[in-house]
N, C-alpha and C positions, 0 to 999 in steps of 0.2 A: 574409860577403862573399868569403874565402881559402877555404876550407873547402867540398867540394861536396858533402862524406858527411853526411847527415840525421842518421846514428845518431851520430857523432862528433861530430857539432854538439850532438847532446842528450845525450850523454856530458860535455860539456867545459862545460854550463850548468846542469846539475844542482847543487842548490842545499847538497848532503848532504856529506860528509865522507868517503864510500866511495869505493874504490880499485875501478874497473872495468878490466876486460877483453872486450874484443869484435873482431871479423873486420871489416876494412874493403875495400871495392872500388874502386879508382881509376877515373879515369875511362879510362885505358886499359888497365883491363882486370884491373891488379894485383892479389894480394893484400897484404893488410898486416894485420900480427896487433898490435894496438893495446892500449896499456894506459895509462890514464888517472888520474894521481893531483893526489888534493889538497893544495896549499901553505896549511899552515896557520899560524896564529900561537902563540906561548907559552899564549896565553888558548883557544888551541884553535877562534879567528874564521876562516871561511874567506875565502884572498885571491884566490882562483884557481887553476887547474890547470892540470896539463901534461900533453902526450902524448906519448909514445914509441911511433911505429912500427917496424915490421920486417919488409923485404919475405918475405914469405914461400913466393909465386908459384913457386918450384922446388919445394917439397916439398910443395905442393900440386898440382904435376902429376903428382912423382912418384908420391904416393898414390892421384893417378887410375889413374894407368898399373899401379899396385898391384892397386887393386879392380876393371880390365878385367881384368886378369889371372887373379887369383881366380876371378871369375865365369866368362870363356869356358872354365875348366880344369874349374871344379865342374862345367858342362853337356854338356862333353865325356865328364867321368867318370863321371857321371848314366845313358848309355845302357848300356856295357858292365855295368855296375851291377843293371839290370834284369834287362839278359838273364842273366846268372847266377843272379840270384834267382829267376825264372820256370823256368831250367830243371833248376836244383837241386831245388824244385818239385815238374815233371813228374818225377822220377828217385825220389822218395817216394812217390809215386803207384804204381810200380809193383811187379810181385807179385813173393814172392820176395825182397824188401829185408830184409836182415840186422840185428839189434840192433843192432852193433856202426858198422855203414853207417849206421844214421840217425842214429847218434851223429857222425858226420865230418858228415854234411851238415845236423844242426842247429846246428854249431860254425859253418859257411860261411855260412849264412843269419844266425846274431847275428852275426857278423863283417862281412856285407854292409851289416844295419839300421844298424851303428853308424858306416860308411863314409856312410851316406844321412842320418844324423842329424847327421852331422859337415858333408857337403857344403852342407845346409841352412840349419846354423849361420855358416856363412862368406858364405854368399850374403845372409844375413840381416844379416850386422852390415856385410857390403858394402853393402847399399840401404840401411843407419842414418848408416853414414861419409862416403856420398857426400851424403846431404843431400836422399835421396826422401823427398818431401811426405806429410807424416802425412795419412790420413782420420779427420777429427773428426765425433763421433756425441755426444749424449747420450745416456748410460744410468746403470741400477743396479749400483753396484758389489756389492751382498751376491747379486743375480743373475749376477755374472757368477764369483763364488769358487763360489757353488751348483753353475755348471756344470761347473769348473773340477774341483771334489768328484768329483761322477757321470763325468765323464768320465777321471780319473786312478786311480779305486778298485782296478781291477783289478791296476796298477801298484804302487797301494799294496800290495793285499794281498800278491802276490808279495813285496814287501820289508819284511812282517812287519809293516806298518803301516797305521793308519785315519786318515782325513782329515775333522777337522771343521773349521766352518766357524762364524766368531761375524762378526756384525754389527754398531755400534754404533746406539741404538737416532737415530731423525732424521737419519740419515747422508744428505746429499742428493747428487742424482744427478750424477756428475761429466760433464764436455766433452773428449775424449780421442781418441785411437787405438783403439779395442776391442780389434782384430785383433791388435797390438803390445804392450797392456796385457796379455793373454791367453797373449801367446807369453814375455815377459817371467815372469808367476807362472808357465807350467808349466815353464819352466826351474827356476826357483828349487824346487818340486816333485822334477822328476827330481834335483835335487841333492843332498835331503832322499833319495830313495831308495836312491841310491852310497852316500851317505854317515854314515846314520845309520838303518839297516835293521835292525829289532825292535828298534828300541828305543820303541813304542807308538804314540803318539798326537801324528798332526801336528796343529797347530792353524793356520787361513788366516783370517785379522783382516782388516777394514777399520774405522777409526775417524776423525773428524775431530780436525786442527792448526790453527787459525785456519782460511789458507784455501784448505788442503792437505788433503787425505786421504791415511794412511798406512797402506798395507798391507802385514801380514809376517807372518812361516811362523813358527813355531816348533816346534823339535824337541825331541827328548831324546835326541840322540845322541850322543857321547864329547866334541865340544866342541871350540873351534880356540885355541891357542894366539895370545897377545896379538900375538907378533911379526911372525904368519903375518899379521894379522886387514887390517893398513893396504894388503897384496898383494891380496887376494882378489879383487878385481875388472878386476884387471889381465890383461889380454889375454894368454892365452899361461899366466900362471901358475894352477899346481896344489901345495895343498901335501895333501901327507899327513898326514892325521887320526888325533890317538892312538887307537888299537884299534883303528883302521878297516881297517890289512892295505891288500894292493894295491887300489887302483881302478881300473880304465882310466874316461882320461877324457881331455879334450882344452884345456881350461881356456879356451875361448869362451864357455861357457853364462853364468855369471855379467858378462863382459864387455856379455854380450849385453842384459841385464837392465839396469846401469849406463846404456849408451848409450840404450836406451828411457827409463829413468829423466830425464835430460839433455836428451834430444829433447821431452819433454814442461815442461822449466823443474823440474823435479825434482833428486831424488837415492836414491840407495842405497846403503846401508846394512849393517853384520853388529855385532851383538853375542854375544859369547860368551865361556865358560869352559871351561877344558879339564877333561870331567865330569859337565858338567851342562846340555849341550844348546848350542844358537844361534837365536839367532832374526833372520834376513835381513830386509830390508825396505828398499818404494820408497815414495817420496811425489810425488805429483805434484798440481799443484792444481787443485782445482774445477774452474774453466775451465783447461786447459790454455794456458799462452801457443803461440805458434803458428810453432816454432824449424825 
């Protein structure tokens, strides 16, 4: 009857012993970042629960005012972007181009790709943080690592590596984002190629967990130290990998992976040793819940 929020109502009458956490919307207008625990007894009976709000309404505009910002900077920086790459381009194209010249303007051109791979990545985990609406599909997850395969091979090869691809066998067909599931593993891929190049054979898994399907890369490349491992996914951070030598890299890509992970009622994942490879991995469920 006090109470106007649905989900906090069925937060506070759940019948379980778990400690939630959920976003609440006032009715005008507020945020409030909610966490919900249970009063229990000596015998471990539950007698009820309590909630702890926390306006949180500023630093959710802030972060809007954040990711406007991001995004009209990435589309501003997106045109000049082009035109350099198109006209660096035409300037190889013509006769008379010196060895040493197509060496400066193949350095400008990787230098631009990874300006537009970076701008991408921002815009990407901008439309994951603001809370744009997944498009859910059924499909096959062993058809979409196939693709996943065929289309990143060339990539592999270049970094001294092959991509296969294991299925488990009855695996049924998950309810999901495709587009996001997609973009999600070829991250985790281009990772695999910074970061653990000739060292053979990636391996791209899907298996079922209850009523999850989990799927992860493994490698066999130099391996991440333990202390690095609980970072990884952290926005902004990059660690350096024993023998790996410098990378450029921008430490979104796995963030980016995490946030699809979460969007879908999932998680992600690293395991590894320093030596003897890693093996990354998201789970998301059958049906996607619909966050």
């Amino acid at each position: 009857d006090v109470i106007n929020s649905q989900p906090l109502v069925k937060a506070l009458k759940l019948a379980d012993v778990e400690q939630r956490e959920l976003e609440v919307v006032g009715k005008d207008g507020r945020s409030y970042f909610a966490k919900v625990s249970p009063i229990v007894s000596r015998s471990r009976r539950l007698m009820g629960r309590v909630a702890v709000l926390h306006d949180v309404t500023r630093f959710k505009e802030v972060d809007r005012l954040k990711s406007e910002f991001v995004d009209d900077v990435s589309h501003d920086l997106r045109t000049p972007l082009t035109i350099i790459s198109h006209s660096v381009a035409e300037l190889t194209m013509s006769d008379g181009f010196a060895e040493d010249q197509r060496k400066f303007t193949d350095n400008i051109l990787a230098s631009v790709e990874r300006m537009v791979r970076l701008l991408d990545t921002m815009l990407e985990l901008g439309q994951l943080e603001s809370g744009k609406e997944l498009v859910y599909e059924t499909f096959d997850v062993g058809a979409l690592l196939e693709e996943l395969a065929d289309d990143q091979w060339l990539y592999a090869r270049k970094s001294g590596l092959t991509i296969r691809t294991k299925t488990a066998a009855g695996l049924p067909p998950i309810t999901a984002d495709r587009d996001w599931l997609y973009q999600a593993l070829e991250n985790l891929l281009s990772n695999a190629f910074k970061y653990a190049p000739n060292s053979g054979e990636l391996l791209l898994s899907a298996a079922p967990l209850g009523d999850m399907v989990v799927i992860s890369l493994r490698d066999r490349g130099p391996g991440i130290a333990a202390r690095d491992q609980l970072r990884l996914f952290e926005q902004g951070y990059q660690v350096k990998r024993h023998g790996s030598g410098e990378v450029k890299g921008n430490g979104l890509g796995l963030a980016l992976v995490k946030k699809v992970a979460e969007r879908h009622g999932g998680s992600a994942w690293c395991r590894s040793e320093v030596g003897k490879g890693s093996v990354f991995g998201i789970s998301v469920p059958v049906v996607a819940s619909k966050k």
